[in-house]
N, C-alpha and C positions, 0 to 999 in steps of 0.2 A: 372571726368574732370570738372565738373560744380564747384566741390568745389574749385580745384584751381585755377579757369579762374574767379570765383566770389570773390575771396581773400578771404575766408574761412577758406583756409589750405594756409599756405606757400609751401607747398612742395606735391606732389602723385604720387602714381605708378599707371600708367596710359599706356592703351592700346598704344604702339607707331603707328597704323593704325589711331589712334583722334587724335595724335599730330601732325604728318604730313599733315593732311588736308590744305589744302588752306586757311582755314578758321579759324587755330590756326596757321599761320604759325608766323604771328609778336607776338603772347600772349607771350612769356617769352622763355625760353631755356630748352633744356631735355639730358638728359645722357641715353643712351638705357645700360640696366642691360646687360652684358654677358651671352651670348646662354648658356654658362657651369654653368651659377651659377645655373639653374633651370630646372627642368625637361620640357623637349617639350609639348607643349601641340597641340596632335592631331586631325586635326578637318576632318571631311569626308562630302563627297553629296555622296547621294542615291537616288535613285529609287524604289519606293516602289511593291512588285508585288500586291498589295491590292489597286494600287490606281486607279482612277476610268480613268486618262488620263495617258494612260503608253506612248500614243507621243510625249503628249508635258513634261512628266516627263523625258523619255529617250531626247529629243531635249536639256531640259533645261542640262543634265547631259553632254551632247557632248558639247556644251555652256564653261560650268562652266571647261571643258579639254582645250578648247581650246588657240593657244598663246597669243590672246589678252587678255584675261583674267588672265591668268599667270602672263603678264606683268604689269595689274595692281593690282594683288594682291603683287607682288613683289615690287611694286613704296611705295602703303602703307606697307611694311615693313613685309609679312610675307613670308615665305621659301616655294617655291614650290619645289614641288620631281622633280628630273631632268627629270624623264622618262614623265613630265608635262610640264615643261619648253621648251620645242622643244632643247634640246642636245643630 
């Protein structure tokens, strides 16, 4: 991102969650690539059983499930599983 907000690069493939920020939102224009052209790339949270605060690791995990959350990972542009999304 830095390369093409710096005039560096004419052109990059760039996370669409950076573009959409507030804070790129007048820098220039973007074409998001088709979901088909590329394999999904799936991201997960865990809970560790090794870790030393399994409350606030289970809390942060109910968190990171919850609809407001969903909702803005969906604003920044990524797909939540429906059974996540509250449908």
């Amino acid at each position: 991102m830095t390369f093409v907000t710096s005039g560096a690069a004419d052109v990059g493939i760039v996370a669409l969650s950076l573009v959409v920020t507030p804070n790129m939102k007048d820098k220039g224009r973007y074409w998001e690539i088709p979901d088909d052209d590329y394999p999904a790339i799936d991201q997960a949270c865990v809970a560790l059983r090794s870790s030393k605060n399994q409350n606030a690791a289970r809390q942060f995990v109910a968190f990171i499930k919850s609809p407001g959350v969903a909702e803005v990972l969906k604003k920044y542009g990524f797909v939540v599983p429906t059974r996540l999304a509250g449908k």
